[in-house]
C-alpha positions in Angstrom: 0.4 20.1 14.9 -1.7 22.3 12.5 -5.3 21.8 13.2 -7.9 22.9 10.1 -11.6 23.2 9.7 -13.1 22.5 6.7 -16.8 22.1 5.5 -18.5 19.2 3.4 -22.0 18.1 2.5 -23.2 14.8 4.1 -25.7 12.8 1.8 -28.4 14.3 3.7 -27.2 17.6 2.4 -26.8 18.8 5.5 -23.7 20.8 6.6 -21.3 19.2 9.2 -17.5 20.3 9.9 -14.7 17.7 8.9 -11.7 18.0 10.8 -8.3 17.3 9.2 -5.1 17.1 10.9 -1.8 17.8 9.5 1.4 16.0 12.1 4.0 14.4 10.8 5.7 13.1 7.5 4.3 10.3 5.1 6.9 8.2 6.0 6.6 8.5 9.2 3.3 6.8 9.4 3.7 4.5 6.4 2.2 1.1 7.1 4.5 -1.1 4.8 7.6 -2.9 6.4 9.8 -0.8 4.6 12.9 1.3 5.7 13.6 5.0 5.6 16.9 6.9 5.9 17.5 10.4 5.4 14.4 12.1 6.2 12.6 9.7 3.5 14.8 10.5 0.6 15.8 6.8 0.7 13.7 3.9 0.9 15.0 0.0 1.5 12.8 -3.4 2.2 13.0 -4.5 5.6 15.5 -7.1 5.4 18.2 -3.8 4.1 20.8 -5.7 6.9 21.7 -8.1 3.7 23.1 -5.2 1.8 26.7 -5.1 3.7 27.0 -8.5 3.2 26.9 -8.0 -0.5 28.6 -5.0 -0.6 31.4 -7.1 1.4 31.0 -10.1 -1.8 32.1 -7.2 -3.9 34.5 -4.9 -2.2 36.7 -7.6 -0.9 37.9 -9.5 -3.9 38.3 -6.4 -5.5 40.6 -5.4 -2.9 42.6 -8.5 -3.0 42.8 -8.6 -6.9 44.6 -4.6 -6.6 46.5 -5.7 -4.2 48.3 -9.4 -5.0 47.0 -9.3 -9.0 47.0 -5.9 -10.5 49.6 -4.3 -9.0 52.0 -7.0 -10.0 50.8 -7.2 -13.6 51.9 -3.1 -13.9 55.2 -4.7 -14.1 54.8 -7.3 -16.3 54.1 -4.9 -19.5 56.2 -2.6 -21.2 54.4 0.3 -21.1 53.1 1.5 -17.5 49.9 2.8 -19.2 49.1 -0.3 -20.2 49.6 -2.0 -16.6 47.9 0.9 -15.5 44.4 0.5 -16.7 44.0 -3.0 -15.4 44.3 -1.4 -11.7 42.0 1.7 -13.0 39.5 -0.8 -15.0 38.8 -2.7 -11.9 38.4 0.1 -9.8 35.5 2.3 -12.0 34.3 -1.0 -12.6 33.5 -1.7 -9.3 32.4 2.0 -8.7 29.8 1.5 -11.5 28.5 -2.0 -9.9 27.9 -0.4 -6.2 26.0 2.4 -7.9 23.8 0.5 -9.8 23.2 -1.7 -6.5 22.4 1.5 -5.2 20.1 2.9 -7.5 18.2 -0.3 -7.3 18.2 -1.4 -3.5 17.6 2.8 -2.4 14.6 4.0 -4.2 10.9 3.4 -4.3 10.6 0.0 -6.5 6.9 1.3 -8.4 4.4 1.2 -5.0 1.0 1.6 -5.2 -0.7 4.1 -2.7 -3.0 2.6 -0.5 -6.6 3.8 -0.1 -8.0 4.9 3.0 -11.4 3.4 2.4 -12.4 0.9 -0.7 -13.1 2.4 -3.8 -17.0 3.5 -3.4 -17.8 3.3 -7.1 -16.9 -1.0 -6.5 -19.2 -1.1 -3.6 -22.3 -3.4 -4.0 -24.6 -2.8 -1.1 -27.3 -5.5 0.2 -29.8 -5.7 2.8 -30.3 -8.3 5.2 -33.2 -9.0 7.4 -31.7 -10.5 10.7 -34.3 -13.1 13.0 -35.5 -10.1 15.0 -36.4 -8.3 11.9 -33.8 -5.4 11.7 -32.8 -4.8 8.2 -29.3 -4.1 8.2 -27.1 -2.8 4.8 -24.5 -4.9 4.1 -21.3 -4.1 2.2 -19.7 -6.4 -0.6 -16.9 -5.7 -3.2 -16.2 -7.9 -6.2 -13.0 -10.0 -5.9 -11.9 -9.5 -9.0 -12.5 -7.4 -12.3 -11.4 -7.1 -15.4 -9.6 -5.1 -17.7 -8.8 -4.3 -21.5 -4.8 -4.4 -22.0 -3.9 -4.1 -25.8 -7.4 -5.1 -26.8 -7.4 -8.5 -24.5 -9.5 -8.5 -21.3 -7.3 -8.9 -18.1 -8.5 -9.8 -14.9 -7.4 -7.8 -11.7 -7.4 -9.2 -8.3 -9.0 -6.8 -5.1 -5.9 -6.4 -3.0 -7.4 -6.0 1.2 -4.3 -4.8 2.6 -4.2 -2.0 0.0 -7.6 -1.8 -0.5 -7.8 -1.1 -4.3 -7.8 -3.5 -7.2 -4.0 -3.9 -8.2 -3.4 -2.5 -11.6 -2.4 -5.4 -14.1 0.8 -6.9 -13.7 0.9 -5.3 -10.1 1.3 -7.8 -6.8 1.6 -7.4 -3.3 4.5 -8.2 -2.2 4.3 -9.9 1.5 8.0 -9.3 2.8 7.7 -5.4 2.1 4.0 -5.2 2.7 3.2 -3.4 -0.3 1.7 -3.5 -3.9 4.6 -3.0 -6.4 3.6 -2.0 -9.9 4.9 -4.8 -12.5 6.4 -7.0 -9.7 9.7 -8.8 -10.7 10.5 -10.4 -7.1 11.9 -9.3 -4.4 15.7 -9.9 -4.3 17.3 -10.5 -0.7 20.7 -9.6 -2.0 19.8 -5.7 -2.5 16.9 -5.9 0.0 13.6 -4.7 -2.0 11.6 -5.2 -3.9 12.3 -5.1 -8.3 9.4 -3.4 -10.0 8.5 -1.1 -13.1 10.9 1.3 -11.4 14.4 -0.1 -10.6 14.2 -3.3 -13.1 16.5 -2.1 -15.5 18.9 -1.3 -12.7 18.9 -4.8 -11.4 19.6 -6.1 -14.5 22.3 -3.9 -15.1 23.7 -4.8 -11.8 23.6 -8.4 -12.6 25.3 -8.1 -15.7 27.8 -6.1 -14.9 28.4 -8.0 -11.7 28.8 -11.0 -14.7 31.6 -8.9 -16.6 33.5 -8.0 -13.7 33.7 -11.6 -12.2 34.5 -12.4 -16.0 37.6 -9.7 -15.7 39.0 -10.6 -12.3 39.0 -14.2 -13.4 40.7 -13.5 -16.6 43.5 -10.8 -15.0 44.0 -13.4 -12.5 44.8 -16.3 -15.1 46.8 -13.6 -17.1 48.9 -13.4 -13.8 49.6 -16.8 -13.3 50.4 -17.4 -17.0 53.1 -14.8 -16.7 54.7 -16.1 -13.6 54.9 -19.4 -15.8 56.9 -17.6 -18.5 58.7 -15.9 -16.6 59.9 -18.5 -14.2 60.2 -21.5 -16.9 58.1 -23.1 -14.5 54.9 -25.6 -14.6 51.3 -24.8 -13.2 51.6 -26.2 -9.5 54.5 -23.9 -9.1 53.1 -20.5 -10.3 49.7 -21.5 -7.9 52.1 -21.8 -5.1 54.1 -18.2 -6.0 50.7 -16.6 -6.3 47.7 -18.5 -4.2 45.6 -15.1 -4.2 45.2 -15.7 -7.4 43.9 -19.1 -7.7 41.7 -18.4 -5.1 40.3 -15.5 -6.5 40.2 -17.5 -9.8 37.9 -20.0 -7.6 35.7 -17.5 -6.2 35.2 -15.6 -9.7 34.2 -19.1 -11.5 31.9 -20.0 -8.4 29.8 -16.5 -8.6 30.2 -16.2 -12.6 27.6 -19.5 -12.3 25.2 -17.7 -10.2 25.0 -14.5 -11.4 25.6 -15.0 -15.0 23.2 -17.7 -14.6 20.8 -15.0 -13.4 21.5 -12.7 -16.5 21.0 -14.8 -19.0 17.7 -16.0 -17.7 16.6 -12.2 -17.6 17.2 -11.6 -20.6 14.8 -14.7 -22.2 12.6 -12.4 -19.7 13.3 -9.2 -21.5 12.9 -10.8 -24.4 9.7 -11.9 -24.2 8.7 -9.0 -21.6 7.6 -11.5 -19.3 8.5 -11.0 -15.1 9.7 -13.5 -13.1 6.8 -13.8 -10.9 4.9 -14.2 -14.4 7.0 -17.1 -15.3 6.8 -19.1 -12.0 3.3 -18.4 -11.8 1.9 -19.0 -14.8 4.7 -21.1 -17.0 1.9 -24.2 -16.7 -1.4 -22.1 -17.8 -0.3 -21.7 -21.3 -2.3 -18.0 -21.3 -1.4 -15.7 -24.3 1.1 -13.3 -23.5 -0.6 -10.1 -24.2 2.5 -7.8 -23.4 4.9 -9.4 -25.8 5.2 -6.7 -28.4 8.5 -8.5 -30.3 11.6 -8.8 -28.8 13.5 -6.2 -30.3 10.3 -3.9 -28.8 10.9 -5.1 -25.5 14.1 -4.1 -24.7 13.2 -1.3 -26.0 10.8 -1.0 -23.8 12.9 -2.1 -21.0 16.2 -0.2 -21.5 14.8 3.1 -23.7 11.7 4.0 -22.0 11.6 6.6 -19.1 11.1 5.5 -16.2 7.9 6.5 -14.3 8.0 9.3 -11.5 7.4 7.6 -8.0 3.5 7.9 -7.1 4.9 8.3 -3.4 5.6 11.5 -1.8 7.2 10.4 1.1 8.6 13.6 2.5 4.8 15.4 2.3 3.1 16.4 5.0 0.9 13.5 6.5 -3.0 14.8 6.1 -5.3 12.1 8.0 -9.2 13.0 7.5 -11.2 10.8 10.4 -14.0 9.0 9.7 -17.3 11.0 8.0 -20.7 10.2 8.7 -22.2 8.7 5.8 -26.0 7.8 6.1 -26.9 4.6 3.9 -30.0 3.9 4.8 -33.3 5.7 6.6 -36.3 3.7 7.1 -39.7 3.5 8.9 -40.6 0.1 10.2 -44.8 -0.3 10.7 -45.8 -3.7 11.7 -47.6 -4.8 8.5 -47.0 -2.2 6.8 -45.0 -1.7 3.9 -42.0 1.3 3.9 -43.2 5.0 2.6 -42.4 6.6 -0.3 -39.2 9.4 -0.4 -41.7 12.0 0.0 -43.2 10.6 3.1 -39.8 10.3 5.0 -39.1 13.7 4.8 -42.1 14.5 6.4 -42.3 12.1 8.9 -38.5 12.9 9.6 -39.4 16.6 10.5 -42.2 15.6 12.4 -40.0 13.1 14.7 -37.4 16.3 14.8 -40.2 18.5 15.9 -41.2 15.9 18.8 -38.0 15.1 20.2 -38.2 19.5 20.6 -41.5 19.2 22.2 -40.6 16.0 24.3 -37.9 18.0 25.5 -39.6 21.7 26.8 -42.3 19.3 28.6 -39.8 18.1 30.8 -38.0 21.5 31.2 -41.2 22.5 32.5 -41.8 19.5 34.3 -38.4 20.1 36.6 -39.3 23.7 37.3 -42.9 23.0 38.3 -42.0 20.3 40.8 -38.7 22.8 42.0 -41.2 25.5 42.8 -44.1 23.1 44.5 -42.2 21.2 46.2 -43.8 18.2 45.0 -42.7 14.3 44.6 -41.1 14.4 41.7 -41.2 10.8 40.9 -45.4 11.4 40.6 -45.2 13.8 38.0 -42.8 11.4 35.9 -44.9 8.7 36.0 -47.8 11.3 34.7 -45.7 12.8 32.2 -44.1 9.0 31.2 -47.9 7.8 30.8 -48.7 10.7 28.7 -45.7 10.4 26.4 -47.0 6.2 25.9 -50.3 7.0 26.4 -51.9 7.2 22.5 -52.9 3.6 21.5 -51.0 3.8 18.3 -47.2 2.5 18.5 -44.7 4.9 18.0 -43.1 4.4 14.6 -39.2 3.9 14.9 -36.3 5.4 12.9 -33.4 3.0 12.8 -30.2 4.3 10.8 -27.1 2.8 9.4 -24.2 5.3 9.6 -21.2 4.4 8.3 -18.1 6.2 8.5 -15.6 7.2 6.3 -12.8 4.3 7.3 -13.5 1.2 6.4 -14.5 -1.8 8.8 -15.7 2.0 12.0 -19.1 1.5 11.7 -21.7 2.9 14.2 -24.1 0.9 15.7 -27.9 1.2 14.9 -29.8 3.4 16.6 -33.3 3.8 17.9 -35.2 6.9 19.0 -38.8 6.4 19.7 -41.3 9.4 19.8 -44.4 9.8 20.2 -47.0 9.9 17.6 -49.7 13.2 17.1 -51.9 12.3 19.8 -49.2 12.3 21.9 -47.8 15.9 20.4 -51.2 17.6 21.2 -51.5 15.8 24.3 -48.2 17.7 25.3 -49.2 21.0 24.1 -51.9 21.0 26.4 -50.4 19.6 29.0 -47.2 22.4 28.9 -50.3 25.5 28.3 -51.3 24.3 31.8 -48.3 24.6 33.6 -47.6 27.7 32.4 -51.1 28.8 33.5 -50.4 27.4 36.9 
């Protein structure tokens, strides 16, 4: 680990050394529930064990259909080109699906970086008087706020595992942990999360999932119609010459429903640049869509725009600041007596730094007067204690609120009491005598 020093001014303008540590890799400390591989070059949702099982819904009808469908149908064409393609359609076909169901389930879906602390600027501070009469800041942040999007005021939520206000259209997603900028949903059959960054790769997945369901299921009808004409024989018989087919003519129909299904209710999405969360969430509300821009502009904006750089630099270096000392409030508490201007702080500040100085030398000399007399110790404590409470004014009291940098690591209040200037004059003279002794 690389240790650093570095210098910063407190709010009392005072200088104090802030140490910050450099160990490890981002994604080695991320606090989401997603799943790195590759020293953090690709990022999955934690339930990534669902991806075999789709990539096993894909590969193995495809295998079958080369094997019992497309091989055969070569044969059945007069030119070998021609018989050809169908085996080298299916193939790049598939290629092109397990890409894009890469590219979607393997890459950083639009996160949001957390904050370390709340945003400061948000921060509404209060101070409450507790029944022994400590005054004690408070700190409070607005729930929501609102923005202007196209003109329209939005409202944003405050997101507390994050700790910022999500960014409109953003939502935390609770399987991966994590705020995801324009949050689709998060699909269990690539395992992550859709967002502003891998949506038009899901779609395309989908759809061309649709058109190669579409092909198998035609090539395999093709198949049996030629064993028909070949044969001079009915239905029942070319099913039983070829039952790979028919059942890959069953399995083709049965996920054609669900994923072309899925398509075409994307694109009414696209279409009127809503998200699926949107729609679930808000389909009774009957708020103004303030995103629609046409639907001709939408999939422009979907399929033509670039698509944003990730906000995440998961291979960095992992720089973790502890907690700074932040003082929020200083007062003086008098009983019946109201608190001092700025002006008299200060001073009354350096005088309690002054005492605590003094306080501290008479009992240096204390200790060396009873080492070299031999005296009861325990006498000259009690003298020294009575002259330290000994003026008949009450010390005043400084009580501070430090807060550090993390939110929720605060540090308890604490009291020093000092003497007031009777008692500093008393302990001048008292530490000229000793030294006179």
């Amino acid at each position: 680990r690389i240790v650093q020093f570095d210098r910063e001014y407190c709010s009392e303008e005072c200088l104090i050394p802030s140490l910050i540590l450099m160990a490890g890799r981002v994604y080695e400390a991320w606090k989401g529930s997603n799943k790195f591989l590759f020293g953090g070059r690709l990022i999955f949702g934690p339930d990534a064990w669902s991806l075999p099982f789709t990539l096993l819904l894909i590969i193995t009808p495809v295998t079958l259909f080369s094997v019992f469908v497309a091989t055969h149908l070569r044969h059945e064409f007069f030119s070998n080109t021609a018989g050809d393609a169908i085996l080298v359609v299916a193939i790049l076909f598939t290629l092109f699906v397990l890409i894009l169901l890469f590219l979607t389930s393997a890459r950083d879906p639009g996160i949001v970086p957390r904050n370390l602390r709340p945003p400061e600027e948000e921060l509404c501070y209060e101070t409450t008087v507790s029944a022994d009469g400590i005054q004690a800041p408070t700190v409070q942040i607005p729930r929501t706020k609102e923005v202007i999007v196209y003109g329209v005021p939005v409202r944003v939520k405050y997101c507390d595992t994050c700790m910022l206000y999500r960014p409109p259209r953003c939502s935390h997603c609770s399987i991966c942990n994590n705020c995801v900028e324009r949050f689709d949903h998060h699909c269990p059959w690539v395992g992550q999360c859709i967002g502003v960054r891998n949506y038009r790769f899901f779609f395309m997945f989908v759809s061309s999932a649709t058109l190669l369901c579409i092909y198998v299921f035609s090539m395999s009808a093709l198949y049996i119609k030629f064993l028909m004409n070949n044969n001079q024989s009915t239905v029942w018989r070319a099913m039983r010459e070829s039952p790979w087919s028919i059942m890959l003519m069953i399995y083709s129909f049965i996920s054609l429903w669900f994923v072309g299904g899925l398509t075409g209710f994307h694109l009414y999405l696209i279409s009127t640049n809503q998200t699926t969360y949107e729609n679930f969430r808000y389909r009774s509300d009957n708020r103004i869509n303030v995103y629609d821009r046409g639907c001709s502009n939408n999939f422009l904006e979907t399929f033509c725009s670039k698509v944003k750089p990730s906000r995440n630099d998961f291979r960095a270096l992992m720089r973790e600041e502890p907690p700074r000392n932040i003082t929020l409030a200083t007062t003086w508490e008098r009983p019946g007596e109201e608190e001092e201007g700025s002006s008299d702080l200060e001073e009354g500040r350096q005088k309690v730094e002054d005492d605590l100085d003094i306080d501290e030398d008479v009992m240096k000399l204390q200790q060396r007067s009873n080492a070299e007399e031999g005296s009861d110790p325990a006498h000259h404590m009690v003298e020294v204690d009575q002259m330290r409470v000994g003026s008949s004014e009450r010390a005043p009291t400084i009580r501070s609120e430090v807060r550090h940098g993390n939110w929720g690591a605060r540090s308890s209040a604490q009291e020093d009491v000092v003497s007031g200037s009777s008692v500093i004059r008393e302990s001048r003279s008292y530490a000229a005598a000793e030294e006179g002794r």
